[in-house]
N, C-alpha and C positions, 0 to 999 in steps of 0.2 A: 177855513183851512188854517190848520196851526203849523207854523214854523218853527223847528227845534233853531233856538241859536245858541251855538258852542264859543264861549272866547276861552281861548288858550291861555295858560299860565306863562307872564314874562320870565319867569324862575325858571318854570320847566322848559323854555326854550332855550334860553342860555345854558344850560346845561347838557344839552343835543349838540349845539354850538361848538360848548367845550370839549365833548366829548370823540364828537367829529374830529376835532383839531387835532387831538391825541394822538388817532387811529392813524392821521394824515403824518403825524411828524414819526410814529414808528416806523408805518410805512417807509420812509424815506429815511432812519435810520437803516433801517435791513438793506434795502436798496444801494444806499450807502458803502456797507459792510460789505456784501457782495460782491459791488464795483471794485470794491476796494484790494478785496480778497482774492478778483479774480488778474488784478494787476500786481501785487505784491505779492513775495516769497511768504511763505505759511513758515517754514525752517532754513532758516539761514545759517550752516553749518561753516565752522575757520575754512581758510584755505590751510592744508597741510603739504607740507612738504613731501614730496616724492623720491626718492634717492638721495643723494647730497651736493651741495650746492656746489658750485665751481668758481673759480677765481681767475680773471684773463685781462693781460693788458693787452689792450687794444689801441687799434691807432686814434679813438676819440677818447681814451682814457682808463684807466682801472675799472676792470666793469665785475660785478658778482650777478652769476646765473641762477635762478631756483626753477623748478620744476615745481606747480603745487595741482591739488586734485581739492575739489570744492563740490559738495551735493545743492541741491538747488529745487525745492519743496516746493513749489506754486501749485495753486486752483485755476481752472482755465471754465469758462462758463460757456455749456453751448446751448444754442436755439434758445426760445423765451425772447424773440428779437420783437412778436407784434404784442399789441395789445390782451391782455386774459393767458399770452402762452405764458407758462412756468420755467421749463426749458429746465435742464439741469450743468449742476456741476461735477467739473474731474480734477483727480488731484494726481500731478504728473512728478516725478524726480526725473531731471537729471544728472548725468555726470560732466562737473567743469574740467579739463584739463588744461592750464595753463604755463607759458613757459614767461618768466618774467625777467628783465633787466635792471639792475642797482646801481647808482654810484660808492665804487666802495670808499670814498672820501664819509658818504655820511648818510649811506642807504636809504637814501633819495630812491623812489624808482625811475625808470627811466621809459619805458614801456612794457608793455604787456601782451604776449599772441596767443591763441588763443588755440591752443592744437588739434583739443577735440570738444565734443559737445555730443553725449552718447546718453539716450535716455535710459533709462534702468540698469544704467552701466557698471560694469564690474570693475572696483578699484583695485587693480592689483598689474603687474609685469612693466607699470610705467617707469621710467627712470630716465635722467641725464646721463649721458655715458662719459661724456667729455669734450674735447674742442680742437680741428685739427685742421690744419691748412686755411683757418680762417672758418671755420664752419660750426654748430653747434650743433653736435649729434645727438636725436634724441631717439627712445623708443616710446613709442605710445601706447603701449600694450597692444598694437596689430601691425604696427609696421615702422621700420627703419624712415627718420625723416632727419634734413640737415634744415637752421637757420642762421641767419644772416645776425652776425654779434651787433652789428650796428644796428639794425631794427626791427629785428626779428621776422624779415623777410623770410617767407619757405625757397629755401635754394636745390634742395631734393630731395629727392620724396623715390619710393620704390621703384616705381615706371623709367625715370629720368636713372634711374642706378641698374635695370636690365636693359636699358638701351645702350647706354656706357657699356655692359658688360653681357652680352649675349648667355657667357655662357651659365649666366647664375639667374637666366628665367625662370620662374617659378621655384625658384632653390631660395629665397631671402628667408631665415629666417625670422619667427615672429615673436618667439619666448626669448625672455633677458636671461638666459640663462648659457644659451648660445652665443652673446657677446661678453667681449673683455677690451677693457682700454687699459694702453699701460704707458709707457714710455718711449713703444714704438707707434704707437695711436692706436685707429680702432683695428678690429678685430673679429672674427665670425667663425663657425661652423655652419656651412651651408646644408640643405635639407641632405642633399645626397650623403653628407661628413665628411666631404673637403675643408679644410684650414683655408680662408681665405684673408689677405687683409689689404688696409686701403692705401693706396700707391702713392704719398705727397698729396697736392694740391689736386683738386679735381675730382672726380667721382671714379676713377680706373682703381679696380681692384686686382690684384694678382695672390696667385700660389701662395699662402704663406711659409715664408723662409724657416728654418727647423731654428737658427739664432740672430733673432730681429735686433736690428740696429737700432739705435733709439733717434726716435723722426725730430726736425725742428718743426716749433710752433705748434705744441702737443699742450695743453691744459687739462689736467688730471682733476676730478674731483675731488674734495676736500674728503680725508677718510671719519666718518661718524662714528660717534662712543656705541652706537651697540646697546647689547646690556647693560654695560659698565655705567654707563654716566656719566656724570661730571669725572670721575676720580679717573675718566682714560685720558685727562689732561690735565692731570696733577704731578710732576713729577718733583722727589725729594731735594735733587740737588746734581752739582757739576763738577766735574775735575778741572780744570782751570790752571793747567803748569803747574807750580808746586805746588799749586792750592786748592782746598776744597770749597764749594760755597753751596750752603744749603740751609731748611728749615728744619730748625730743632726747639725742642724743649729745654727745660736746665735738665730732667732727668733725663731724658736721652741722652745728653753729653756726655753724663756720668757713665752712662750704661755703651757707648760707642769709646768711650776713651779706655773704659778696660777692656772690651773687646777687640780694639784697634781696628773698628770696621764701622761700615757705613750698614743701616739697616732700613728696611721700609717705609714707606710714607705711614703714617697712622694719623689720620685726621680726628676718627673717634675716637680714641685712646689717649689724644695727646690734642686738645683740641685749640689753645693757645701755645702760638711759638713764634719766633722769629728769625731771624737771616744770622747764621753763624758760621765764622770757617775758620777751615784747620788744616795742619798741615798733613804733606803726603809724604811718606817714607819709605824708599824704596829697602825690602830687606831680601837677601839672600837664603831660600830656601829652599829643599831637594830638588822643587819642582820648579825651578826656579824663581827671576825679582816676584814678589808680592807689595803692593801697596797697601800701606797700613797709615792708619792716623791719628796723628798727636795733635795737644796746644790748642784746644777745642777755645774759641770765644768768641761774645757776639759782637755785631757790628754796632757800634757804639749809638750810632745815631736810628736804627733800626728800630721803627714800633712791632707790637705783638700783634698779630692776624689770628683771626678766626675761621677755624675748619680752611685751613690755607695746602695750596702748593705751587709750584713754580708751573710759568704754565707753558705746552708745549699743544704742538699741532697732531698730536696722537698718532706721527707718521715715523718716528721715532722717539729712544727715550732720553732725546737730548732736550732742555729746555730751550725755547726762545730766546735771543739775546738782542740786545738793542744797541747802537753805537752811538755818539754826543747826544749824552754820557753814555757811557760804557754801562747798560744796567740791565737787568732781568725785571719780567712781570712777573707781580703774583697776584693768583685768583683764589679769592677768600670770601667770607660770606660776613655779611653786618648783623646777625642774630644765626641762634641753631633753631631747629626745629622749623615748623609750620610758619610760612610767612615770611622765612628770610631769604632775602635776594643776595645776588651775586655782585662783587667788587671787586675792580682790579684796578695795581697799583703799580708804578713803574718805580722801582730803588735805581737807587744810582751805588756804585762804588766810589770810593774803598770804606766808607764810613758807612755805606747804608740810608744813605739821604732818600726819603720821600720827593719826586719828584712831582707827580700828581696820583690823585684816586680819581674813579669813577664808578657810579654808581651806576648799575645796569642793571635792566625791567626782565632778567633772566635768574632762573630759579636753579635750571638744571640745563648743562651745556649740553650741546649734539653737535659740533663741529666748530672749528676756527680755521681761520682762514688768513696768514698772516699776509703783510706787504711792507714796503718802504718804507711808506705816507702812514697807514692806515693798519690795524688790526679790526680784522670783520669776524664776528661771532655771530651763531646762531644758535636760538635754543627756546626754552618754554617756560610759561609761568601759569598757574591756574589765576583762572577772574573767575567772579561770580557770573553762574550761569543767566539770570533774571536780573538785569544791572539795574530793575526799579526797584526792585524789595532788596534791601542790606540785609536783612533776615532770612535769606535765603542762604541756607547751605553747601548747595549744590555748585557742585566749578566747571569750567571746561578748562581744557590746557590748549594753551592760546601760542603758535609758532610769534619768534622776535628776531628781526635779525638787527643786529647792534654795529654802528661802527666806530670802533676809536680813533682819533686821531691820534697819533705817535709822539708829537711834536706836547701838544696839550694838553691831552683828555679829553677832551671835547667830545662828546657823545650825541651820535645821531642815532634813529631808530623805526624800526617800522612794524606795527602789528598784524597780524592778519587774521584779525578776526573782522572780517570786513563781509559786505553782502557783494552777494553775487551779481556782477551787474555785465552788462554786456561784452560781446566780444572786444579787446581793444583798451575798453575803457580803463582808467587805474583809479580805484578806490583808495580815499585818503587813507591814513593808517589810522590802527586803531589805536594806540598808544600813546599818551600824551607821557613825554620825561619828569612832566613835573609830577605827577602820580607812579614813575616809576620802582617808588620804596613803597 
């Protein structure tokens, strides 16, 4: 009897070996990637801003409100739990809605609540409305809800406001289109179309009066440029007793001194200029006094600004003014075009002294917010959307809210381009100052 004997190639088994190995570590890269995929956001979209933010002193301090809306892209993996199952994957959105708090000393957050959490949710009807009797009213896009300025406790919510008020059961409405805040605080149209509004401190609503007194302890949101942009907090200049003071070119002066009048801001047309004033002269005409102005010249110690204006809270068209030293800010830009950010500089009188600049991670404004201490802006800049490839094109516009201090320049900052992360939690910022040119 003959026996086949087979010996094996040593070459050809290490190569099984190898080959094995392979199969074993993709394995456990996919595995990996999955696990990975099914705990991590797939699309980590900014938080944006909801309405406009609010400004309110509080008994812990200067605080700024924003409202932001965040989408939130994860894979969630089901079944596939034993051995040989496959099990599959699903890819969920939801919608973040959050109400946050800021130090407006240097926009620090302070916490963060967490309002809604709606999956395939429709971003639209949210808004801040404003802050009354100590409360912060929001709408959520389904329902009227109040929180707590110090920690953004829910203080009430629909139910707790038809208990208070019997006779606005089922009447709340749910569209922001039906509330108004103003200076006598909030405000409503009830389902039926009664005027309803909110009584001082507490959740009592009454009738509203045909001419509302204005309430104490009312915090109005900051009003936002809108369309406009940046140029609806630009303003030319100030009357100032017998004096005018404003930004001009040398040919504007020329072209305002034989006019005898003051003419519009022109930032593209006239894109370097600086701080010039002139007199005001009252003259007697059919229609009666007219001011008109002479003796145009500039303030001595005054640099030139670019794509500049004086800057104002867009709630009138007086500029901001500031006390020790008596001076005005202007918001100018450090390049034109593509890439240049926003600067703002506090002059001092009578000469025009620079007192400080600051450089800010803001392209295009959307609201200010002034104070005592502090001036708070907010507003946007594009970053690259693929922050690993420099060759990447593509941008998102990233909300910034910026705060200056008054006294220094000092400049604090907070980005939001941040991930979604649980309720409560507060995501470091994304902005670093020293990348902010």
């Amino acid at each position: 009897m003959r026996e086949t004997i087979v010996t094996k190639s040593p070459r050809r088994g290490r190569k099984i070996l190898a080959f094995a190995a392979v199969i074993l570590v993709l394995v456990a890269l996919v595995s990996g990637a999955v696990a990975f995929l099914a705990r991590q956001d797939l699309v980590a979209s900014t938080a944006d801003m909801s309405g406009a933010p609010l400004r309110l002193a509080t008994t812990d301090g200067d605080r700024v409100f924003i409202l932001t809306s965040q989408w939130k892209t994860y894979q969630r993996r089901y079944g596939g739990s034993g051995r040989g199952s496959s099990g599959y994957s699903v890819t969920h959105t939801d919608l973040l809605v959050d109400l946050w708090a800021f130090d407006a000393r240097n926009a620090r957050p302070l916490w963060r609540r967490r309002v809604l959490q709606e999956r395939k949710g429709v971003n639209s009807g949210r808004t801040l409305l404003g802050a009354q009797g100590g409360v912060i009213w929001v709408l959520d896009g389904r329902r009227l809800a109040g929180f707590s300025p110090t920690d953004g406790a829910l203080v009430a919510d629909a139910a707790a406001i038809e208990a208070a008020n019997p006779a606005l059961r089922g009447l709340l409405p749910s569209e922001a289109q039906y509330y108004h805040f103003d200076t006598a605080g909030l405000s409503f149209w009830a389902a039926d179309g009664r005027a309803w509004r909110l009584a001082g401190p507490g959740l009592k609503f009454v009738a509203a009066p045909e001419k509302p007194q204005p309430a104490p302890d009312i915090g109005i949101p900051a009003r936002i440029s809108g369309g406009v942009g940046t140029y609806a907090f630009y303003e030319r200049g100030l009357d100032i007793g017998r004096r005018w003071l404003g930004l001009l070119d040398q040919a504007e002066a020329r072209t305002f001194l034989t006019n005898r009048a003051i003419g519009g801001i022109d930032p593209s047309g006239h894109p370097r200029v600086r701080l010039w004033s002139a007199e005001i002269v009252q003259r007697q005409t059919f229609f009666g006094p007219r001011a008109e102005y002479a003796n145009f010249a500039p303030l001595p110690e005054s640099p030139e600004f670019l794509h500049a204006g004086l800057l104002s809270d867009n709630r009138t068209d007086q500029p901001i003014l500031l006390r020790q030293p008596d001076s005005v800010l202007v918001l100018h830009r450090d390049r034109l075009g593509k890439g240049g950010h926003l600067r703002l500089t506090r002059i001092a009188g009578p000469a025009g002294r620079v007192v400080w600049t600051a450089d800010l991670p803001i392209e295009a404004l959307e609201a200010v917010l002034p104070g005592e201490e502090s001036i708070v802006l907010y507003g946007r800049r594009d970053e690259r959307r693929n922050l690993r490839r420099a060759d990447d094109p593509n941008t998102v516009s990233v909300g910034q809210l910026v705060a200056v201090d008054l006294a220094s320049g000092r400049v604090g900052a907070y980005g939001f381009r941040v991930k979604p992360t649980k309720a409560g939690d507060i995501p470091p910022s994304s902005t670093r100052l020293d990348d902010a040119r």
